[in-house]
C-alpha positions as CSV (number, residue, x, y, z in Angstrom):
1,X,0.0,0.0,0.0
2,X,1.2,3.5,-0.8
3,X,2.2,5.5,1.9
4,X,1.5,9.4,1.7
5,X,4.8,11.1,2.2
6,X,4.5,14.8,4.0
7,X,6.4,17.7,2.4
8,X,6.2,21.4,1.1
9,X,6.1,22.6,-2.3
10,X,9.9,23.7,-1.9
11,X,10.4,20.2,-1.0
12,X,9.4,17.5,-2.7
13,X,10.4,14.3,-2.9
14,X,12.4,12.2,-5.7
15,X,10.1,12.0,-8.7
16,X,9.0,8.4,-8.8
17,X,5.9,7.6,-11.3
18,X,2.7,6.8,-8.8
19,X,4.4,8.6,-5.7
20,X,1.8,10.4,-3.9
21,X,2.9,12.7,-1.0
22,X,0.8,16.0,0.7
23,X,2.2,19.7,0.7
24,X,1.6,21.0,4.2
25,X,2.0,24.7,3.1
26,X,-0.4,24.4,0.1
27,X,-2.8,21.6,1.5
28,X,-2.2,20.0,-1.8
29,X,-2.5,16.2,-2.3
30,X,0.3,15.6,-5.4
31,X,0.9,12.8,-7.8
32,X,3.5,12.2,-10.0
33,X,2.4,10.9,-12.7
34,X,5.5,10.0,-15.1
35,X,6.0,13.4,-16.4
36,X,5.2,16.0,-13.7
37,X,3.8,16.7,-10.4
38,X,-0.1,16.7,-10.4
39,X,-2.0,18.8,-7.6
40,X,-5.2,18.1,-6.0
41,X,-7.4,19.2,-3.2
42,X,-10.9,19.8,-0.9
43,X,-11.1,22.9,-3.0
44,X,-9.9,22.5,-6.1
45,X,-9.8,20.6,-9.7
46,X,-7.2,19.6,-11.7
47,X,-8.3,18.8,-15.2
48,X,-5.2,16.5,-16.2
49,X,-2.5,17.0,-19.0
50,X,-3.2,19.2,-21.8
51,X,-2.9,17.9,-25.4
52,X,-3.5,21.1,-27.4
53,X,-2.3,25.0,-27.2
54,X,-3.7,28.1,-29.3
55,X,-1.2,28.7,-32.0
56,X,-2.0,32.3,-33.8
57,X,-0.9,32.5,-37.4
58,X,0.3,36.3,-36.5
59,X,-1.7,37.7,-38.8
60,X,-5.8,37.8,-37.4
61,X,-6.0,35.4,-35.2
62,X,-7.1,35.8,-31.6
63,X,-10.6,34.6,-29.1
64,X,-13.9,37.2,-28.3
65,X,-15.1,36.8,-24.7
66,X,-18.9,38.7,-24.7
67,X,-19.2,40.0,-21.2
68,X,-22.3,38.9,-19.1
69,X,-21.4,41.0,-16.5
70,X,-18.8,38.3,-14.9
71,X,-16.0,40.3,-16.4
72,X,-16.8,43.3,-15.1
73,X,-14.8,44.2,-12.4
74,X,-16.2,47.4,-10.8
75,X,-19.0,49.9,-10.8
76,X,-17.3,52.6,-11.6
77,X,-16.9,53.9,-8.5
78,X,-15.5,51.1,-6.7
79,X,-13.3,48.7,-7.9
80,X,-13.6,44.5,-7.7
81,X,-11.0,42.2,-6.9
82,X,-9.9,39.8,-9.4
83,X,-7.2,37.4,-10.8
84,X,-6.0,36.2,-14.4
85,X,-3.4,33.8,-15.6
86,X,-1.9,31.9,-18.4
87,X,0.4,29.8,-20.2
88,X,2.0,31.7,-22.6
89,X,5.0,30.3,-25.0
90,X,6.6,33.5,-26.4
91,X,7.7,34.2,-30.1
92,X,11.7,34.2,-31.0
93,X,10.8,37.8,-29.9
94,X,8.1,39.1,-27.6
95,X,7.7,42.4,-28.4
96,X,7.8,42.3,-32.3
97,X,4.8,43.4,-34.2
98,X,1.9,44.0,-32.1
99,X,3.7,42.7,-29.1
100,X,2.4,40.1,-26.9
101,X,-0.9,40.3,-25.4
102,X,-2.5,37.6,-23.0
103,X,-5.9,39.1,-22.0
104,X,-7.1,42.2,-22.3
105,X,-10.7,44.2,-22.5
106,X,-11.3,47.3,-24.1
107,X,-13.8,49.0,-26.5
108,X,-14.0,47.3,-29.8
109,X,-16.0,50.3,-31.7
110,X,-14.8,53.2,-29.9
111,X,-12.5,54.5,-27.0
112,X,-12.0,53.0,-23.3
113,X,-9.8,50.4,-22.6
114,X,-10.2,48.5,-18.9
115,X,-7.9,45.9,-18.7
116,X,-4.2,45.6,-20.6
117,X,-2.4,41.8,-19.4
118,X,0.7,41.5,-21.7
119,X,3.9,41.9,-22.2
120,X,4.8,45.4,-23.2
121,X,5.8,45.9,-26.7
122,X,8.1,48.6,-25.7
123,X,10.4,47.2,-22.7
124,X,9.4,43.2,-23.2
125,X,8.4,43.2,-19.5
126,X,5.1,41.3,-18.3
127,X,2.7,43.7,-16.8
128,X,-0.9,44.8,-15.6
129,X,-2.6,47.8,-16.4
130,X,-6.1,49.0,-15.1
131,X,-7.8,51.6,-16.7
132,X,-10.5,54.2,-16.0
133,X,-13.0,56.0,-18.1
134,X,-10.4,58.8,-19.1
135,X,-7.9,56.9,-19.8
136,X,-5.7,57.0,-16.3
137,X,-4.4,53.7,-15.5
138,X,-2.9,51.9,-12.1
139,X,-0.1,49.1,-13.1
140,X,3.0,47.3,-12.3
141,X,5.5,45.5,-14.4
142,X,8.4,43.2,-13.7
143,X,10.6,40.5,-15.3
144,X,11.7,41.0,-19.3
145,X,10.4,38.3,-21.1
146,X,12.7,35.9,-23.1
147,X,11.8,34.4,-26.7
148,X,10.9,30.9,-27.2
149,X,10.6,30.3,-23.3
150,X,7.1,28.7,-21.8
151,X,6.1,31.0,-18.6
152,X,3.2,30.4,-16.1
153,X,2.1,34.3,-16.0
154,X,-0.5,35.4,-13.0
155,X,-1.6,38.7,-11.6
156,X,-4.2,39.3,-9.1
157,X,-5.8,43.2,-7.9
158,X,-7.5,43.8,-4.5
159,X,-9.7,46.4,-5.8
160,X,-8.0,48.9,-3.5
161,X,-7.6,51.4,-6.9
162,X,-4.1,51.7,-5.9
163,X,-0.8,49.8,-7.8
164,X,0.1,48.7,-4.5
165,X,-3.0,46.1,-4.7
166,X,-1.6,44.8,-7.9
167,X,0.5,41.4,-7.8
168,X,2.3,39.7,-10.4
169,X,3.1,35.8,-10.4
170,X,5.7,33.9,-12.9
171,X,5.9,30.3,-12.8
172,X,3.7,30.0,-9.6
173,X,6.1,32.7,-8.0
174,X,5.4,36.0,-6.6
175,X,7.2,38.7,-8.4
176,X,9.3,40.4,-5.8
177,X,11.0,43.4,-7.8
178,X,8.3,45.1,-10.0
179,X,7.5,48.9,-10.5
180,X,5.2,51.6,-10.5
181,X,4.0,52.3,-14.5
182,X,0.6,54.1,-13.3
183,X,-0.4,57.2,-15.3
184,X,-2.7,60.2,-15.0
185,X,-4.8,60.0,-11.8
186,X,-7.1,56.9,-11.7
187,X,-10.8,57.0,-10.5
188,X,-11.8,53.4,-10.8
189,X,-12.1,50.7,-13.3
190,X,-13.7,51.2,-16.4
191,X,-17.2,49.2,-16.3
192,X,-17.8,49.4,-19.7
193,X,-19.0,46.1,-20.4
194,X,-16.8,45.3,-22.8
195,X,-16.0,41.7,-24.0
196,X,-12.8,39.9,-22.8
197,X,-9.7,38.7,-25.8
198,X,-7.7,36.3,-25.1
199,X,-4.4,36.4,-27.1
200,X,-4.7,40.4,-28.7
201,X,-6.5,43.6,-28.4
202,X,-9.5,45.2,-30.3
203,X,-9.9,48.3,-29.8
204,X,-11.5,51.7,-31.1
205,X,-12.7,50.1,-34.2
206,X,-9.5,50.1,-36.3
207,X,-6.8,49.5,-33.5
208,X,-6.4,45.6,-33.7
209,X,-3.2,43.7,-32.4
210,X,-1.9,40.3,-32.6
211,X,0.3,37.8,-30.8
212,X,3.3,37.4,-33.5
213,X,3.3,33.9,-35.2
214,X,5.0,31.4,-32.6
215,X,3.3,32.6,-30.1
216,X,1.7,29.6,-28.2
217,X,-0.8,29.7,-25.4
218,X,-3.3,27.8,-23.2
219,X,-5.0,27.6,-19.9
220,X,-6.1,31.0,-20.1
221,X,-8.1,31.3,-16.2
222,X,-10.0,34.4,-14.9
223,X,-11.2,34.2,-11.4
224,X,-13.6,36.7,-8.8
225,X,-11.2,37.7,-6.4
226,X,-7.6,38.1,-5.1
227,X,-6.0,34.6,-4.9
228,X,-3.3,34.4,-2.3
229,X,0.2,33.1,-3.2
230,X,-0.3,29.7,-2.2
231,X,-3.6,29.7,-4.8
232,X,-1.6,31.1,-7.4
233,X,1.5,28.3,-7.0
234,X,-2.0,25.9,-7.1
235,X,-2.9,27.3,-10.5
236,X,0.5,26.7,-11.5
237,X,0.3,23.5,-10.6
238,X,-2.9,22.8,-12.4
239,X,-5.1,23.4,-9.5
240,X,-8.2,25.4,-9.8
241,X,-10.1,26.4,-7.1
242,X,-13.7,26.3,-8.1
243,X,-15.5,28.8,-5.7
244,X,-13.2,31.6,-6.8
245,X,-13.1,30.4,-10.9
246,X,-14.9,32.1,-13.3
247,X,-13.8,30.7,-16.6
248,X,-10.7,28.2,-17.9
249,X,-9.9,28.1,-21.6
250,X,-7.7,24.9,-22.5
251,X,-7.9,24.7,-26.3
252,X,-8.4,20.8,-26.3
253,X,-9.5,21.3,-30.0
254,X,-12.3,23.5,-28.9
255,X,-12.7,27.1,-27.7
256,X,-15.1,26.3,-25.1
257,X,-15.2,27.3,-21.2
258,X,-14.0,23.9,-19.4
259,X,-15.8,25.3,-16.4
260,X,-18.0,28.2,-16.7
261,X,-20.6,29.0,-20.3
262,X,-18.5,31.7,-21.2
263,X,-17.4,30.2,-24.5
264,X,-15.1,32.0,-26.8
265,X,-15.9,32.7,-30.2
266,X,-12.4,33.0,-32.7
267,X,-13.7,35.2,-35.5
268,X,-11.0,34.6,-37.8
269,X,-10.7,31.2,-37.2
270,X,-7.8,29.5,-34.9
271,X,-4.8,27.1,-35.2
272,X,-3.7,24.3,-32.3
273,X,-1.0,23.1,-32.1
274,X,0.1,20.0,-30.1
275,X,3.0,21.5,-28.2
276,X,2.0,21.9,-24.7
277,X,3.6,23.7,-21.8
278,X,5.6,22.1,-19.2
C-alpha cells in the first residue's frame, strides 16, 4: 500500500511515477504521474495533462469573450477584486509586431480600454494595467520576457484602486522586484461592459493587435477575487479552485469554457498546435 509522504512545495520528494505525497504549506495532495507533479485538493480541480495549445498565425487570429457581467470588475466607483493567468509560450521575440498580449478588455467600436495583461511591446516586460473611463491607468511590471521560453504568468488586484493592490506571479512565483507604470490619476475601473480577448487587443474600431506567429498559449483562467500566493502556485500547478473560478480556456480542439458557459468565439478562425507547456 502507498504511503503518503509529507512535504512542502519547496520540497518535494524524488520524482518516482505513482508517488503520492501532501504539501503541508499548500494543503495540496500531489501525484507524479511519469511526467510532472499533479496537484489536488478539498477545493480544487485539476483537469489533467493538456494535449493542445492556441497557436495564432500572427496575422488575425485571436478569441472574443462577450461579457455577461462576470467580467466586469467594478461599478465605476468602486473597484472588484480579481485574478488572471496563463500559459503563454513566447515568439523568437516578444515584443515584435503588435507585441504580446495575454488578455485584455477594451472598447471594440470606440474608446476605453479596462484591462491591458501583456507583455509590453516597448520594454518586453510582463505587466498589468487597469484603466478608468479617461484613460488614467494603475499598473506594475516586472521581469523581461525571453523568446521561445514557456512561462506560467498570474496577476491578481485587491480592488483597492491603488498599484500597490496589484501582484504579479511567474511560474507559480510572486514577483518580488516590480514597478510603479501608473499614469494620469485613476478613478476606478472602467465598467464598460466590454467583451474579454484572449491572445490580442480590439480596440476603437480600427486599432487591432496580434500575438506574432509562434506565439503559443493555453490555460487561459479568470477568477472573482484576489488569490493568495499559495492559490496562485496551485494554478501553476494545475489546481483550480472552483469557488473563486470564473472561466478556464484549454484549447483541447475547442474554444469552449472547461468550467463556466462563457465560450469564446475565434472570428477569424484559430490554429492548435500540439505543443503543450511544461
Amino acid at each position: 500500500m502507498s504511503t503518503i509522504t509529507p512535504c512542502t512545495s519547496s520540497t518535494r520528494p524524488t520524482a518516482v511515477t505513482g508517488r503520492i505525497a501532501f504539501e503541508t504549506d499548500t494543503k495540496n495532495v500531489i501525484v507524479y504521474d511519469g511526467t510532472a507533479w499533479r496537484g489536488y485538493n478539498n477545493d480544487g480541480i485539476n483537469f489533467g495533462a493538456n494535449t493542445k495549445s492556441f497557436a495564432p498565425d500572427g496575422t488575425d487570429d485571436l478569441l472574443t469573450v462577450a461579457n455577461s457581467g462576470v467580467f466586469t470588475f467594478g461599478d465605476g466607483t468602486n473597484d472588484s477584486p480579481f485574478s488572471m493567468s496563463t500559459w503563454i509560450r513566447t515568439a523568437s521575440s516578444p515584443t515584435s509586431g503588435d507585441g504580446t498580449r495575454f488578455i485584455t478588455q477594451a472598447n471594440p467600436s470606440g474608446s476605453g480600454i479596462s484591462i491591458l495583461f501583456d507583455i509590453n511591446s516597448g520594454n518586453g516586460k510582463f505587466e498589468l494595467q487597469i484603466r478608468d473611463a479617461s484613460g488614467n491607468w494603475i499598473g506594475i511590471d516586472s521581469t523581461v520576457a525571453s523568446g521561445n521560453t514557456w512561462y506560467h504568468v498570474g496577476c491578481t488586484y485587491d480592488g483597492t484602486k491603488s498599484h500597490t493592490g496589484i501582484k504579479l506571479y511567474l511560474n507559480g512565483n510572486l514577483e518580488t522586484s516590480t514597478s510603479n507604470i501608473s499614469s494620469g490619476s485613476y478613478s476606478a475601473y472602467n465598467n464598460g461592459g466590454y467583451q474579454l480577448v484572449i491572445g490580442g487587443l480590439l480596440y476603437n474600431t480600427n486599432i487591432n493587435k496580434y500575438n506574432p506567429s509562434g506565439t503559443l498559449q493555453d490555460d487561459v483562467a479568470i477568477f472573482n477575487t484576489e488569490l493568495t500566493a499559495t492559490e496562485m502556485t496551485g494554478v501553476y500547478n494545475g489546481n483550480y479552485n472552483r469557488s473563486k473560478l470564473i472561466s478556464l480556456y484549454r484549447f483541447e480542439d475547442n474554444t469552449n469554457d472547461s468550467f463556466g458557459s462563457n465560450n469564446a468565439v475565434a472570428p477569424n478562425g484559430i490554429t492548435y498546435s500540439s505543443t503543450v507547456h511544461p
